[in-house]
KOLTI-102183 format. One record per atom (N, C-alpha, C): atom name; x, y, z; residue in one letter. Coordinates in nm, 4 decimals. Example, Ala and Ser with C-alpha at 12.3 -4.5 7.8 and 13.67 -1.06 7.14 Angstrom:
BEGIN
('N', (1.3190, -0.5690, 0.7800), 'a') ('CA', (1.2300, -0.4500, 0.7800), 'a') ('C', (1.3200, -0.3300, 0.7800), 'a') ('N', (1.2850, -0.2250, 0.7080), 's') ('CA', (1.3670, -0.1060, 0.7140), 's') ('C', (1.2900, 0.0030, 0.7870), 's') 
END
This chain:
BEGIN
('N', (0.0820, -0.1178, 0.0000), 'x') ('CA', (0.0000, 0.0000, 0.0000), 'x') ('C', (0.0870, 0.1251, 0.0000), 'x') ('N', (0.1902, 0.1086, 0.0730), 'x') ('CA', (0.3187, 0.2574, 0.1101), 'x') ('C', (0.3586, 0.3010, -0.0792), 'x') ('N', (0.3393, 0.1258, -0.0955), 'x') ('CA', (0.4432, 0.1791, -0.2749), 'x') ('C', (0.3490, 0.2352, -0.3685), 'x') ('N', (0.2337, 0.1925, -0.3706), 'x') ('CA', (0.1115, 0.2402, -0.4190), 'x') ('C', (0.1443, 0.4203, -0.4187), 'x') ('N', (0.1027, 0.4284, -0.2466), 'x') ('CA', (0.0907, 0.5660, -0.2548), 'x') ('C', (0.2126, 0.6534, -0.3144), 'x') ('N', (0.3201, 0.5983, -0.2721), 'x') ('CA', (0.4792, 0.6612, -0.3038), 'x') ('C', (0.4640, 0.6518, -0.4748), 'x') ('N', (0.4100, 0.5736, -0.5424), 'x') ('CA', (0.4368, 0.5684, -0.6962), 'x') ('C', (0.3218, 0.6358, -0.7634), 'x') ('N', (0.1983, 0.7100, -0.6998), 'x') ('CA', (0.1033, 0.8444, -0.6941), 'x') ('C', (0.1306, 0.9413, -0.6982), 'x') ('N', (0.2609, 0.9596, -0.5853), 'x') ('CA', (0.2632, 1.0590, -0.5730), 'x') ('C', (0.3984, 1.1371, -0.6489), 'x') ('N', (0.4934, 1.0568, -0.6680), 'x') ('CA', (0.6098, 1.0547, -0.7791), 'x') ('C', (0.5101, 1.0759, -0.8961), 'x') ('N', (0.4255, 0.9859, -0.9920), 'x') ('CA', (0.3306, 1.0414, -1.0733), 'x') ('C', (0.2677, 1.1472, -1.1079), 'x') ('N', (0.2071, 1.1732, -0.9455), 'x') ('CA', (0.1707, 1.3309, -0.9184), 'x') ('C', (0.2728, 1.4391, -0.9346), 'x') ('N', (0.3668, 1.4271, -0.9023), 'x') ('CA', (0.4612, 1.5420, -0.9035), 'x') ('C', (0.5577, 1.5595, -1.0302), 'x') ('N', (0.5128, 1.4718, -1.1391), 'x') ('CA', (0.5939, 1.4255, -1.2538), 'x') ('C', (0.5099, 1.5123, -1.3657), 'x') ('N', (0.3860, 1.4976, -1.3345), 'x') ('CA', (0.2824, 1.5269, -1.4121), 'x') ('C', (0.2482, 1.6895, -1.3615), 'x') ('N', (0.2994, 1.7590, -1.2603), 'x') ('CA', (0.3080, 1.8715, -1.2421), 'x') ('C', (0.4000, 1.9811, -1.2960), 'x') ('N', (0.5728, 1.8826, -1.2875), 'x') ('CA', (0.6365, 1.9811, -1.3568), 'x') ('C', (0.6316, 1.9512, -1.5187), 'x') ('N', (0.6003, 1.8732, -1.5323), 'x') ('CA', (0.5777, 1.8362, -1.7189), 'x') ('C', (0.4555, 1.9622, -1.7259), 'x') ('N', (0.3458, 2.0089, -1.6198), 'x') ('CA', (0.2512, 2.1466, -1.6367), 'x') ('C', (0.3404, 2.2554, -1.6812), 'x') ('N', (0.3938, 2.2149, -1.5692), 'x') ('CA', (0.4532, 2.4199, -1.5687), 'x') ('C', (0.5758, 2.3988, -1.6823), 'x') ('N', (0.6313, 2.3146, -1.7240), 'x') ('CA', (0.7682, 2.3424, -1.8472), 'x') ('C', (0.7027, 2.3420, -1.9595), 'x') ('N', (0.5432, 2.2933, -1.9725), 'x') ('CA', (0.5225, 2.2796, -2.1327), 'x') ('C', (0.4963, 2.3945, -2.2190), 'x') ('N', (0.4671, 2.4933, -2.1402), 'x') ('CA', (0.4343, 2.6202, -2.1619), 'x') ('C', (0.5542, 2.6694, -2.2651), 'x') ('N', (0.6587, 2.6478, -2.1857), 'x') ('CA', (0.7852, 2.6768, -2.2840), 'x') ('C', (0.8523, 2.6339, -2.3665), 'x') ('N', (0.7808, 2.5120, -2.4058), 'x') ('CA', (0.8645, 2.4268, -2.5126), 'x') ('C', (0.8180, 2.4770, -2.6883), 'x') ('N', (0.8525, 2.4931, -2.7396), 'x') ('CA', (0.7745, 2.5066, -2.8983), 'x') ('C', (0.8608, 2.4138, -2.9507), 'x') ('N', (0.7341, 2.4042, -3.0765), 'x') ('CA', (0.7936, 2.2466, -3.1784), 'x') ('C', (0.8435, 2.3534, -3.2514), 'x') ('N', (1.0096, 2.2479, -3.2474), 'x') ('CA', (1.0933, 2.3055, -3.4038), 'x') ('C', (1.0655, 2.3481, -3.4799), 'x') ('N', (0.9455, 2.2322, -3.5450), 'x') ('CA', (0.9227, 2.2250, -3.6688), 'x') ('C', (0.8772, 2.3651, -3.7085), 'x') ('N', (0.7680, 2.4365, -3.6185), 'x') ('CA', (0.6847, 2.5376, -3.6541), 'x') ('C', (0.7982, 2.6638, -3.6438), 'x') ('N', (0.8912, 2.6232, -3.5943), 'x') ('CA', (1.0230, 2.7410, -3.6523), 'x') ('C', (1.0658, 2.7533, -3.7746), 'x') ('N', (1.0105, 2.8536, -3.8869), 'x') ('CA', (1.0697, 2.8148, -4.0296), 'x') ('C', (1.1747, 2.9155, -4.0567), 'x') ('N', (1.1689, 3.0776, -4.0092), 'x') ('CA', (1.1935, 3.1590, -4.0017), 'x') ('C', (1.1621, 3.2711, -4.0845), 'x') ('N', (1.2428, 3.3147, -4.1690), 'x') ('CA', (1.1475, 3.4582, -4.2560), 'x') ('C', (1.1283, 3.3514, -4.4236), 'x') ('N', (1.0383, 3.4294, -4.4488), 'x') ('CA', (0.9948, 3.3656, -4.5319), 'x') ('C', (1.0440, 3.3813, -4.6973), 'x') ('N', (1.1301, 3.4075, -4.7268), 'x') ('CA', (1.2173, 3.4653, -4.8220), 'x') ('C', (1.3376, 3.3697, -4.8131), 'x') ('N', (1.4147, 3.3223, -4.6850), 'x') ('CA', (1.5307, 3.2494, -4.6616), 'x') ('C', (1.4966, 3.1121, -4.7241), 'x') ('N', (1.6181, 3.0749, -4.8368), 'x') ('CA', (1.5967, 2.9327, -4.9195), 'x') ('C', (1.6618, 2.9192, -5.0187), 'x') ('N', (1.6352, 2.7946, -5.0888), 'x') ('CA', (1.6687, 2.7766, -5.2275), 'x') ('C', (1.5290, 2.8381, -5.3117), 'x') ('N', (1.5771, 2.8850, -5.4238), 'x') ('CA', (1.4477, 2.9311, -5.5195), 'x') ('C', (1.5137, 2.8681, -5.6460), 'x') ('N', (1.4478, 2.8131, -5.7291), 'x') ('CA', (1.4566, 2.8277, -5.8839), 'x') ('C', (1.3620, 2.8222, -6.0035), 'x') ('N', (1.3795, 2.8389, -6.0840), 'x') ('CA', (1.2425, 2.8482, -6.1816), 'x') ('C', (1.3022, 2.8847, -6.3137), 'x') ('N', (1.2166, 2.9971, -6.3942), 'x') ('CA', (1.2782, 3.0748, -6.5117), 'x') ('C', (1.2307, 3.2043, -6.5336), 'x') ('N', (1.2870, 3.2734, -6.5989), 'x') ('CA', (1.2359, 3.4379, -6.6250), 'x') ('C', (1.2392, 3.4194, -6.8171), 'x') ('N', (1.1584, 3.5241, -6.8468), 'x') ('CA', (1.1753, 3.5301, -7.0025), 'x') ('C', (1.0703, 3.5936, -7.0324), 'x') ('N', (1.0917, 3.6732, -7.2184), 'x') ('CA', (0.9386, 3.7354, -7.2335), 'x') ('C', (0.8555, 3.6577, -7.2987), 'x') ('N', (0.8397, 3.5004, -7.3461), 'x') ('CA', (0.7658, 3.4150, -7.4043), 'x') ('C', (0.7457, 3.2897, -7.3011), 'x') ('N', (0.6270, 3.1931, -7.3275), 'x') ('CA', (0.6722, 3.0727, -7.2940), 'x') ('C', (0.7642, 3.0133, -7.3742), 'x') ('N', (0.8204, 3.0723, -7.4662), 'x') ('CA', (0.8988, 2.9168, -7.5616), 'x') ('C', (1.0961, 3.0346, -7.5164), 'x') ('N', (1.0943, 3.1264, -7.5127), 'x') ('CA', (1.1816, 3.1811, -7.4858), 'x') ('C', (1.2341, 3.2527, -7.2803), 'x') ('N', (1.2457, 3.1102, -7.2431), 'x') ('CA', (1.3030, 3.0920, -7.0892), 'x') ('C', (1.4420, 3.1262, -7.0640), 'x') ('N', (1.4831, 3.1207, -6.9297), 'x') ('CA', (1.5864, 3.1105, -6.9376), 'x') ('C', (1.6029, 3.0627, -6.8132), 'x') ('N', (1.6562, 2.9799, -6.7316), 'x') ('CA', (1.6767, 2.9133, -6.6082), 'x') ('C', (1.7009, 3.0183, -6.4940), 'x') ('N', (1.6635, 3.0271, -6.3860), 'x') ('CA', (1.7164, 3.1253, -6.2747), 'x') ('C', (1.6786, 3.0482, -6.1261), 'x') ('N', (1.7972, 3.0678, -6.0626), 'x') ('CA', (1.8248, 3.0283, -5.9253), 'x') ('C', (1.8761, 3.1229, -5.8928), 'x') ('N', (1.8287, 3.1569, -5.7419), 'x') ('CA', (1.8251, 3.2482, -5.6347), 'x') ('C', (1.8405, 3.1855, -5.4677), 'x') ('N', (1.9335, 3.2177, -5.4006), 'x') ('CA', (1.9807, 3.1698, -5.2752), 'x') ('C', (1.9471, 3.3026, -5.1965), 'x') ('N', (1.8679, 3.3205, -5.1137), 'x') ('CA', (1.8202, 3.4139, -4.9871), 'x') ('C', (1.8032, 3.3914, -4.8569), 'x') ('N', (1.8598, 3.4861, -4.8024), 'x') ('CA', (1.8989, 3.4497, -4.6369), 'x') ('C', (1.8707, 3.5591, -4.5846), 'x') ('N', (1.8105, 3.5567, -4.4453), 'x') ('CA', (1.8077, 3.6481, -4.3219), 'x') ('C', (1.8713, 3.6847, -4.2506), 'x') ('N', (1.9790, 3.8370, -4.2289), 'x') ('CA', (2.0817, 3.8075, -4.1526), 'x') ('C', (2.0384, 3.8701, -4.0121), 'x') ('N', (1.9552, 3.8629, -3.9955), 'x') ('CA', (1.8917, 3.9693, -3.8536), 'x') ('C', (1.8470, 4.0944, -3.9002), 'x') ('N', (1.8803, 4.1395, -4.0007), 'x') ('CA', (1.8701, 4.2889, -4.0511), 'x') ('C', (1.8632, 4.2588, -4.2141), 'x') ('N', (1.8577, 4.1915, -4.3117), 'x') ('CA', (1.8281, 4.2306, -4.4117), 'x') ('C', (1.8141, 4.1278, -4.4891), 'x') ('N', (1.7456, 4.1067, -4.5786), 'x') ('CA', (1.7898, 3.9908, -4.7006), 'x') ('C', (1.9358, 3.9574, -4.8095), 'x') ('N', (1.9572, 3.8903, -4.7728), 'x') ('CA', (2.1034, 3.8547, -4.8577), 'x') ('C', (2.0860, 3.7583, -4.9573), 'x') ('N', (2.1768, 3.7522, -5.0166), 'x') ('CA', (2.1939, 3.6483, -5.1189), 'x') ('C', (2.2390, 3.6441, -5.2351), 'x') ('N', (2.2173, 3.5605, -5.3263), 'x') ('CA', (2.3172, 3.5415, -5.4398), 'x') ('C', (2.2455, 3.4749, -5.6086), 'x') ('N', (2.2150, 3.5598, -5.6670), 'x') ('CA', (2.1581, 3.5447, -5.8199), 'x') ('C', (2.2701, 3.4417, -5.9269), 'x') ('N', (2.1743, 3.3048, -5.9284), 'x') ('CA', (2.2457, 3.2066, -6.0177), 'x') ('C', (2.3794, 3.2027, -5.9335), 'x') ('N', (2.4108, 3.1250, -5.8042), 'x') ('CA', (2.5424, 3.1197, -5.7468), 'x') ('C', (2.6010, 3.0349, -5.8298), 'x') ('N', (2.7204, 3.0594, -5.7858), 'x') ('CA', (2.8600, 2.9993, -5.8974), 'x') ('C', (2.9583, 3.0577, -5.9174), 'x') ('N', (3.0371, 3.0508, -6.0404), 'x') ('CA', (3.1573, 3.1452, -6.0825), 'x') ('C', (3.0973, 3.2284, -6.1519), 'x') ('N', (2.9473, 3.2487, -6.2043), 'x') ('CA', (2.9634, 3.3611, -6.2309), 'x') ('C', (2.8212, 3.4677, -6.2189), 'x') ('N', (2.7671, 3.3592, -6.0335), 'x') ('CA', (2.7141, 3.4467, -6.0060), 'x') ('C', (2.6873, 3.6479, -5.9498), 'x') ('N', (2.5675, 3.6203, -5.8904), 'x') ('CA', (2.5907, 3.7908, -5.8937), 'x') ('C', (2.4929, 3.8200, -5.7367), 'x') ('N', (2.5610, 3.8901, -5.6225), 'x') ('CA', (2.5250, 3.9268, -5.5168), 'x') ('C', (2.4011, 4.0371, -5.5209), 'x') ('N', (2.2942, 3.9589, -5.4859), 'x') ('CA', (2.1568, 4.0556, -5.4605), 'x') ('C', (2.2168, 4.2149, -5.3799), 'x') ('N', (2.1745, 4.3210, -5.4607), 'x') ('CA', (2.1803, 4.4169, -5.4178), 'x') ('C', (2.0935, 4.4613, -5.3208), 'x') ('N', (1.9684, 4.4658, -5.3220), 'x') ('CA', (1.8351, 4.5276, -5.2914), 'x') ('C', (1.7489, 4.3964, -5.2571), 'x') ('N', (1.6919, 4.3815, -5.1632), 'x') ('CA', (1.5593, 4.2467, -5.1589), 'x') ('C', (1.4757, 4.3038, -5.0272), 'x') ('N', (1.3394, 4.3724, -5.0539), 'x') ('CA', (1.2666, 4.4004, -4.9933), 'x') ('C', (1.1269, 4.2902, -4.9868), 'x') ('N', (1.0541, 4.3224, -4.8756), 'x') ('CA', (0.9281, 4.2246, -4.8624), 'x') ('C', (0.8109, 4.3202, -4.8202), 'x') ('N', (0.6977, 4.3273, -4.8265), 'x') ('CA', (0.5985, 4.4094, -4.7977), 'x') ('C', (0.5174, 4.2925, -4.7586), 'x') ('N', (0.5016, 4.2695, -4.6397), 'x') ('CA', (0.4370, 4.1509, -4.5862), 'x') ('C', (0.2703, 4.1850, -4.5528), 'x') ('N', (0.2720, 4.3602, -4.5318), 'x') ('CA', (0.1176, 4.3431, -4.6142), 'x') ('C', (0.0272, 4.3328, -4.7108), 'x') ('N', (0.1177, 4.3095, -4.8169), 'x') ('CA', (0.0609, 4.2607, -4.9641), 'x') ('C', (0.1448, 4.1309, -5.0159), 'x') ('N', (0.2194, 4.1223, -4.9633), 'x') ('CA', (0.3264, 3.9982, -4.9734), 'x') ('C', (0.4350, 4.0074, -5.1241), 'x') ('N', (0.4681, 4.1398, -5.1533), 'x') ('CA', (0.5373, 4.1508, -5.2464), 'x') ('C', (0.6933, 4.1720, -5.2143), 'x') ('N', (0.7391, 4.1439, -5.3177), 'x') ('CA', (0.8729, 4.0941, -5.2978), 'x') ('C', (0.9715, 4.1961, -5.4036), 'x') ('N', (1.0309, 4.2948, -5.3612), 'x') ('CA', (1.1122, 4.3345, -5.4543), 'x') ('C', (1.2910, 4.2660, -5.4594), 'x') ('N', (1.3792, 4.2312, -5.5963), 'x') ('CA', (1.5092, 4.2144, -5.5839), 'x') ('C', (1.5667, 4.2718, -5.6793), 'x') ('N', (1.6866, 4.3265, -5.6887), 'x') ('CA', (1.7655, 4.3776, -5.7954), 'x') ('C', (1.9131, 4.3821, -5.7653), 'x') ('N', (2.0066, 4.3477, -5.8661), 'x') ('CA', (2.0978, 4.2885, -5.9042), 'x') ('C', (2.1631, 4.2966, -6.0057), 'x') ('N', (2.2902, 4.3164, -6.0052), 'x') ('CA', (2.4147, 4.3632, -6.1129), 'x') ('C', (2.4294, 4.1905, -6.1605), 'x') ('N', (2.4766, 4.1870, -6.2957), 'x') ('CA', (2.4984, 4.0878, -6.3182), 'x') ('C', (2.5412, 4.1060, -6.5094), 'x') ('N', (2.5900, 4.0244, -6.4996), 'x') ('CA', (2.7338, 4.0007, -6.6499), 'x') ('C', (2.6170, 3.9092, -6.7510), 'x') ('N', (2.5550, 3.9915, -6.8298), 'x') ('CA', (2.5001, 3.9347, -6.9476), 'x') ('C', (2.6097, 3.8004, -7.0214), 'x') ('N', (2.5116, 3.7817, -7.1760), 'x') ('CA', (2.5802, 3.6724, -7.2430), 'x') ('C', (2.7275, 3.6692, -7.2843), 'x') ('N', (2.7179, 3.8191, -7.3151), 'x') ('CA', (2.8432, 3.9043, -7.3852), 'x') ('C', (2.9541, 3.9328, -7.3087), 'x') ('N', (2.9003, 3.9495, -7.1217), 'x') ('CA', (2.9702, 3.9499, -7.0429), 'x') ('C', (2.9602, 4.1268, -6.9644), 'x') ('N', (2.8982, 4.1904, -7.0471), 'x') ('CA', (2.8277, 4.3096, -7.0303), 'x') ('C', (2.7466, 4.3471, -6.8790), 'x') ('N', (2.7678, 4.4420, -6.8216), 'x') ('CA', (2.7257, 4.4429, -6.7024), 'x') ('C', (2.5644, 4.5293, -6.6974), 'x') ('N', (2.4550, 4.3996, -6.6548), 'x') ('CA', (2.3064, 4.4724, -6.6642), 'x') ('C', (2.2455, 4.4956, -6.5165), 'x') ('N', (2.1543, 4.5275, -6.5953), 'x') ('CA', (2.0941, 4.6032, -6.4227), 'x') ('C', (1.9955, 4.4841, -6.4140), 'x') ('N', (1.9231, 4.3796, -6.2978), 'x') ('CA', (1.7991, 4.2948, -6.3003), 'x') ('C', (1.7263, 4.3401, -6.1820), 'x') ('N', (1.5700, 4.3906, -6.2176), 'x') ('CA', (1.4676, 4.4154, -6.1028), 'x') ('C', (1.3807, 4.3525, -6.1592), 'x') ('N', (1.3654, 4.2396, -6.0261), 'x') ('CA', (1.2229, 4.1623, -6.0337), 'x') ('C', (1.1273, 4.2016, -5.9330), 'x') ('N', (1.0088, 4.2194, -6.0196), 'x') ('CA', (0.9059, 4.2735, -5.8593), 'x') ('C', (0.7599, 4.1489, -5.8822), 'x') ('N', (0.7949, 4.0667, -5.7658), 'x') ('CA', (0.6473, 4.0017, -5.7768), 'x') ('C', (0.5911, 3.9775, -5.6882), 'x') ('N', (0.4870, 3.9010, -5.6397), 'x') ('CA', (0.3863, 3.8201, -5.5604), 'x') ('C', (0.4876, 3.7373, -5.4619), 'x') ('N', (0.4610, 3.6926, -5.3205), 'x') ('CA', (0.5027, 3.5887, -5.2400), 'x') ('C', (0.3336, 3.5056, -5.2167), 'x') ('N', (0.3375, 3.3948, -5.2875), 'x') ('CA', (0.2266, 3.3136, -5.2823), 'x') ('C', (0.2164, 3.1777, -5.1816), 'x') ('N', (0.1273, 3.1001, -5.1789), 'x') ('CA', (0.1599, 2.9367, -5.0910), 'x') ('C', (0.1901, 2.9612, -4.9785), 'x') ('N', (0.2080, 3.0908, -4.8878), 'x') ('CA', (0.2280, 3.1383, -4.7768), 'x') ('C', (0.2675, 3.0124, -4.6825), 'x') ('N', (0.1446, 2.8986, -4.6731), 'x') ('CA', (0.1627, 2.8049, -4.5779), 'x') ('C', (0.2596, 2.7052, -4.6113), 'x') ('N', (0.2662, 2.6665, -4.7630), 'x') ('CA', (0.3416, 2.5725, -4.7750), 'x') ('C', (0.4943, 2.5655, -4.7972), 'x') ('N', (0.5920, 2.4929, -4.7729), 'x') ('CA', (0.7254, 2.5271, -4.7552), 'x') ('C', (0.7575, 2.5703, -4.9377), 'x') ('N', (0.7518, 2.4992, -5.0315), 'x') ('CA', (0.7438, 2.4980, -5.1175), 'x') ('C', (0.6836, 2.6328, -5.2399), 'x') ('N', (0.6506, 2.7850, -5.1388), 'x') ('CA', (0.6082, 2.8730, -5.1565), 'x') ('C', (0.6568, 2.8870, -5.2698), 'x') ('N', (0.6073, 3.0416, -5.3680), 'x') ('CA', (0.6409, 3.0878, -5.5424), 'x') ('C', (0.6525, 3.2753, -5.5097), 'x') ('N', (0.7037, 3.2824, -5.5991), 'x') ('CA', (0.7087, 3.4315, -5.6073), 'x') ('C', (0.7011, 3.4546, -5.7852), 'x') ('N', (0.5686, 3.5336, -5.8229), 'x') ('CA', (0.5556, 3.5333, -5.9785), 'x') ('C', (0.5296, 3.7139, -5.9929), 'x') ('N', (0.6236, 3.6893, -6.1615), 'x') ('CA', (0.5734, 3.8404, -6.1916), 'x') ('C', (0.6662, 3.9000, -6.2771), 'x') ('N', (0.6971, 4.0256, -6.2549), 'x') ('CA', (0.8225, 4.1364, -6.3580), 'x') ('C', (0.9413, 4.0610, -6.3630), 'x') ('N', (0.9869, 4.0491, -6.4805), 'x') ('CA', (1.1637, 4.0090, -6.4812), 'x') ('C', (1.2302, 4.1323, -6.5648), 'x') ('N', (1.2907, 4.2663, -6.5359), 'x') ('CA', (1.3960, 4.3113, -6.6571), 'x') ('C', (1.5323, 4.3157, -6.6019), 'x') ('N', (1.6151, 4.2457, -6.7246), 'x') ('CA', (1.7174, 4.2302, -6.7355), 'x') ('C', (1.7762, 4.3196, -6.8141), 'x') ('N', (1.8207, 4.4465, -6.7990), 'x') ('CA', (1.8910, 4.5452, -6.8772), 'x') ('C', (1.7565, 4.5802, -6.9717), 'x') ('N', (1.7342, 4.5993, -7.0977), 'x') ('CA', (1.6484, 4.6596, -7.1761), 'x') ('C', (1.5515, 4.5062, -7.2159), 'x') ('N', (1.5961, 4.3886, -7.1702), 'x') ('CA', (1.4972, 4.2674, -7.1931), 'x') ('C', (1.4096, 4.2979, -7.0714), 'x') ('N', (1.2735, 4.2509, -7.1064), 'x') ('CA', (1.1781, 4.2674, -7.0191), 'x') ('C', (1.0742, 4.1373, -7.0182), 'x') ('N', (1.0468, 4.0690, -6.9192), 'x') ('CA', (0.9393, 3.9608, -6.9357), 'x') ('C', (0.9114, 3.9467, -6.7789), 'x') ('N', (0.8738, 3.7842, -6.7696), 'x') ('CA', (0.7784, 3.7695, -6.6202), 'x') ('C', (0.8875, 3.6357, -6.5760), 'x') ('N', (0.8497, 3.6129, -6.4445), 'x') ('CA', (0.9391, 3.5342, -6.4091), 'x') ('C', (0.8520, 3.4298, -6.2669), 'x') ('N', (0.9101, 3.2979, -6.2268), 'x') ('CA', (0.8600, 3.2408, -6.1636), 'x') ('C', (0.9203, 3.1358, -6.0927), 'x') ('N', (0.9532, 3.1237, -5.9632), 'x') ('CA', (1.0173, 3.0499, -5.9268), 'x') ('C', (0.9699, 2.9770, -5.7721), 'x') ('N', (1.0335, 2.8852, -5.7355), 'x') ('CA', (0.9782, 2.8140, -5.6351), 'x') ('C', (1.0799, 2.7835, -5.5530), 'x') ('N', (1.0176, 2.7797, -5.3827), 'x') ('CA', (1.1232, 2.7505, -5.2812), 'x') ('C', (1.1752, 2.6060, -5.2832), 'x') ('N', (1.3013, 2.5668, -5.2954), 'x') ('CA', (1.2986, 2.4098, -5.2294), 'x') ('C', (1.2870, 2.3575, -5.1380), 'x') 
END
């Protein structure tokens, strides 16, 4: 009967502080962080039959969006990357070495869509120096 009560009350007092700590625990998972930080890729262009591949790497550094247009040897460091999270638009722009090797100006301004899903899109403006079309890409 003593162990009874003794293994109640260990129970009892197990099941009290598991009360008061749960308060403070959060699931990982629901930690994603800003919603811009990722892999992106897709394509920009002014036709469907005339694409052109584009990958985008974006990060949160406490203070701003960073990142890197088509990384590689001969990618090109995001200048500018704003978010307007009350319309969910996304501005980026970026120096970068055309075909020729020519240095253009790129501002994309679009939509942040899929909000919930990890797999989110951002669609809309692509100009690349005096080329102009729409562009679309997805988080990995």
């Amino acid at each position: 009967m003593k162990h009874v009560f003794l293994n109640s009350l260990m129970i009892a007092g197990l099941m009290g502080g598991l009360a008061l700590v749960a308060p403070f625990v959060t699931p990982v998972n629901a930690q994603e962080g800003h919603p811009l930080t990722g892999s992106w890729h897709g394509t920009w262009g002014a036709s469907a039959n005339q694409r052109s591949p584009l990958f985008i790497y974006m990060k949160w550094d406490n203070k701003n969006v960073v990142g890197t247009l088509n990384p590689g040897p001969n990618g090109a460091p995001l200048k500018t990357v704003t978010l307007d999270p009350a319309k969910w638009m996304v501005h980026i722009e970026s120096d970068a070495k055309d075909k020729s090797g020519a240095m253009v100006h790129i501002v994309a301004d679009g939509k942040l869509e899929n909000l919930g899903s990890y797999n989110r899109t951002i669609t809309g403006t692509w100009t690349q120096g005096s080329a102009k079309g729409d562009f679309a890409i997805t988080r990995d």
